[in-house]
C-alpha positions in Angstrom: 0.0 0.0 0.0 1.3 3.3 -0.9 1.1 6.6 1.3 -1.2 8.0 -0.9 -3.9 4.9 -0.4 -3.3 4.7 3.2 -3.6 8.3 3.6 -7.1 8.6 1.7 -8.0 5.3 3.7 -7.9 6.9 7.0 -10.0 10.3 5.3 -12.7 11.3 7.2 -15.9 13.9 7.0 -15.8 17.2 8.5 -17.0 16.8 12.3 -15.7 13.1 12.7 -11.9 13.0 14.5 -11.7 8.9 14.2 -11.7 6.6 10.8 -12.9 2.7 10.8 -10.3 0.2 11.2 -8.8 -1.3 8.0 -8.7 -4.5 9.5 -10.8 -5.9 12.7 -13.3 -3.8 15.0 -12.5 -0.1 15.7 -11.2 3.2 15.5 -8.0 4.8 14.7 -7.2 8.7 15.2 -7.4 10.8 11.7 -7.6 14.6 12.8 -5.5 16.7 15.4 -8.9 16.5 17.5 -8.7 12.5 17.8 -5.3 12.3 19.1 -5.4 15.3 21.8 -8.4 13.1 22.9 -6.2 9.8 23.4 -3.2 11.7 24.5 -5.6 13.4 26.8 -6.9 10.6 28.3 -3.5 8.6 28.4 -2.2 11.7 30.2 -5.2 11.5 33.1 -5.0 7.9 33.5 -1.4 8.7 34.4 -2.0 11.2 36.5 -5.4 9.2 38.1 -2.4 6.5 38.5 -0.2 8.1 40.5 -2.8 9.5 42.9 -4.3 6.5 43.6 -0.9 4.0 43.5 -2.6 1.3 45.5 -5.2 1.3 43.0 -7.8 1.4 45.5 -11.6 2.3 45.2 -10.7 6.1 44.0 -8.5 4.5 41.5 -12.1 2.8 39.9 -14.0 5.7 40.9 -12.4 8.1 38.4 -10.2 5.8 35.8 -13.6 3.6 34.6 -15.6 6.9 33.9 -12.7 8.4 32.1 -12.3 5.3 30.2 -16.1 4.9 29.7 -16.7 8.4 28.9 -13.8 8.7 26.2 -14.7 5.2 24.2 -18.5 7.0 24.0 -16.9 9.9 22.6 -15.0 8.1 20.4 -18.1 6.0 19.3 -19.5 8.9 18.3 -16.4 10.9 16.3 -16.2 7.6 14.0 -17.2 8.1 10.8 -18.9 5.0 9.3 -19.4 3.2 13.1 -17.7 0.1 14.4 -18.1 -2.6 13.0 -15.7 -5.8 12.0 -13.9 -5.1 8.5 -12.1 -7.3 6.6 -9.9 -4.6 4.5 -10.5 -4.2 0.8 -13.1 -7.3 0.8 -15.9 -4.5 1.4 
């Protein structure tokens, strides 16, 4: 595959910030907007991390919302939905 296909591959509509999966079930960043979100939330978790080191019940009560809450984001910000692809067989 050259850049050019991968590129257009991973092109999305104006207002989405994640393309479909080429392969398999999911999303993968395609605008600035998509990967401040998962560097965002990779950044919290840290920091959620190293508040709650003995992973106690504050450790669950604020990493499974973040988690939650940025996977329904990203749900939405998807253009064309998850669903399982099997690369150019579609």
């Amino acid at each position: 595959m050259s850049w050019q296909q991968f590129r257009d591959w991973y092109r999305v509509r104006p207002g989405y910030w994640f393309a479909q999966k080429r392969y398999g079930w999911g999303f993968v960043p395609a605008t600035w907007q998509g990967w401040v979100l998962i560097l965002g939330v990779l950044a919290v978790a840290g920091a959620i991390q190293k508040l709650a080191e003995d992973r106690s019940a504050l450790y669950h009560l604020l990493f499974l919302p973040l988690f939650g809450g940025a996977l329904w984001l990203c749900w939405l910000k998807t253009d064309g939905g998850w669903r399982w692809r099997w690369g150019d067989r579609e």
